[in-house]
C-alpha positions in Angstrom: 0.0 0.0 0.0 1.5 3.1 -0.9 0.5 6.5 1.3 3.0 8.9 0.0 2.4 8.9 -3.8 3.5 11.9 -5.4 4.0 13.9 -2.2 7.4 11.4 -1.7 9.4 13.3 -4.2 8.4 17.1 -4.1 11.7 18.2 -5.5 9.5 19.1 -9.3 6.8 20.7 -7.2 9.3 22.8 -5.4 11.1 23.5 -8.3 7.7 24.5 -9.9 7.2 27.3 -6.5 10.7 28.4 -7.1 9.8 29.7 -10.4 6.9 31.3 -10.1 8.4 33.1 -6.8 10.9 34.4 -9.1 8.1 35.4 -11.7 6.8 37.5 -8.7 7.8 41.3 -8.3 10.2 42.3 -5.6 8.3 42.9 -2.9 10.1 45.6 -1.6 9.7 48.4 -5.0 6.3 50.2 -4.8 3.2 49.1 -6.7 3.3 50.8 -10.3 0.1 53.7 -10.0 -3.2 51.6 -11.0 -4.6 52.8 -14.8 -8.4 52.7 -12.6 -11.3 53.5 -14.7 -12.2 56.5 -16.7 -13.1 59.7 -15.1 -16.5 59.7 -15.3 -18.0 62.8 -17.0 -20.9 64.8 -16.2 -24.2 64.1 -18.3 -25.1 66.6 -20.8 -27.4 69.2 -19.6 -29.5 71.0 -22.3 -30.7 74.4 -21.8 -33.9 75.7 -21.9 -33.6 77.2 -25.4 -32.0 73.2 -26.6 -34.7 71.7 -25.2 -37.6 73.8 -26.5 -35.6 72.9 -30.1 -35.6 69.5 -29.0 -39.2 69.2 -28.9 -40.1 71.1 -31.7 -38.2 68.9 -33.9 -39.9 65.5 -32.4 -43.0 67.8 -33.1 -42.0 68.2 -36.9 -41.1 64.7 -37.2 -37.5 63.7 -36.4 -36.8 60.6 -34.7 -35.5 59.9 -30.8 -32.5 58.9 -32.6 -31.9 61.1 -35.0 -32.3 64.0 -32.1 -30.1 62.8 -29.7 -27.5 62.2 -32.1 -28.3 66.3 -33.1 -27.8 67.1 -29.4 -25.2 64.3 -27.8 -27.6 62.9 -26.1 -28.9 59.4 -25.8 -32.2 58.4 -27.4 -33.5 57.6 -23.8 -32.5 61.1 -22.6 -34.2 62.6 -25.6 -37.4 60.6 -24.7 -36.9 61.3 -20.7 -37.0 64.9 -21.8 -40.0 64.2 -24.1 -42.1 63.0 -21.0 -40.8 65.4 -18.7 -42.6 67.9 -21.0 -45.4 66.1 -21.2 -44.9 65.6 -25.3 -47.2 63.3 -27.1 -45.3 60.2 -28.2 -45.6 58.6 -31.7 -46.5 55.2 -32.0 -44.4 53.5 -35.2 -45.9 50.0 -35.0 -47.8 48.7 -37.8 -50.9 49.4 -39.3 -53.4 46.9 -40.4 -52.2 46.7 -44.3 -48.4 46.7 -43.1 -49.3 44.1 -40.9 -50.6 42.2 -43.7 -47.9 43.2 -46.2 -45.0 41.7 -43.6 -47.1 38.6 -43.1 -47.1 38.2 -47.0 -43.6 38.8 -47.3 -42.8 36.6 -44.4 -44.6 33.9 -46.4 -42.3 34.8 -49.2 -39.2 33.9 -47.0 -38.0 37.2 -46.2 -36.3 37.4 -42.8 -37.9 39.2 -40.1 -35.2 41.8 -40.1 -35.5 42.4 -44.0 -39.7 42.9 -43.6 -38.7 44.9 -40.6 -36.2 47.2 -43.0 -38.4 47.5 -45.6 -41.4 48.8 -43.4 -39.3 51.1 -41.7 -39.2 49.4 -38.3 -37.6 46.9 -36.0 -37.6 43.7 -36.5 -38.9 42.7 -33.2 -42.5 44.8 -34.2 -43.1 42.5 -37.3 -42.3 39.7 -35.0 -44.8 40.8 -32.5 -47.6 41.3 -34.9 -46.6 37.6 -36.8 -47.1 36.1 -32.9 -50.6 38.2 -32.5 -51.5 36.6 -36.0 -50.8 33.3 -34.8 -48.0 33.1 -37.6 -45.6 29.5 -37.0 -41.9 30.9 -37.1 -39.3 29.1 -39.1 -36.0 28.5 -38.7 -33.0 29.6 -40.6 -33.2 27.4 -43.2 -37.1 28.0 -43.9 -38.4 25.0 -42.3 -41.4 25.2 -39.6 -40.2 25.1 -35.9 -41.3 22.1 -34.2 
């Protein structure tokens, strides 16, 4: 019966320590200053003049997206903004015929994501309106899901 196994010649695992202990900084220099994150910087505050520009253009038509990349702001600031104000939002879903017209083109074989860009919207809204519909999804290949 043998107890010590490996642990009987420990001269390779030593020799292992040894080397990485020299791998090891000297622990007598000072640590090298840490690179720490990026300053954070302060959010961009619009004034009252940008703001009232702000909603006027979502008034005449331009997108969230489109607005905040016009101010440097982030689409969800530009909509925070919008409620703050108490703006009426748009609603760019689908209407009944471009419901139908994805579902028919979905039929075709088009990808969500092509129906999506050729109706102007995401993806996941011609998605949504196929599930409403009761519309089997497909896999890549065009085959029914099971």
């Amino acid at each position: 019966m043998d107890l010590g196994g490996a642990y009987y010649n420990t001269k390779m695992q030593v020799d292992t320590l040894e080397s990485l202990r020299r791998k090891l900084p000297d622990p007598t220099t000072p640590a090298p200053p840490s690179a720490g994150r990026p300053k954070l910087s302060r959010a961009r505050q619009l004034g009252a003049d940008q703001v009232q520009e702000l909603i006027a253009g979502y008034k005449s038509g331009e997108t969230m997206y489109q607005l905040g990349a016009r101010f440097g702001i982030e689409r969800r600031t530009v909509s925070k903004i919008l409620h703050r104000h108490e703006v009426p939002m748009r609603r760019r879903g689908l209407s009944l015929e471009q419901t139908d017209d994805a579902i028919h083109l979905y039929h075709l074989g088009w990808s969500l994501a092509r129906v999506g860009q050729h109706l102007g919207v995401e993806h996941t809204a011609v998605l949504a309106k196929r599930r409403q519909r009761g519309i089997p999804t497909r896999d890549t290949h065009g085959r029914p899901r099971a």
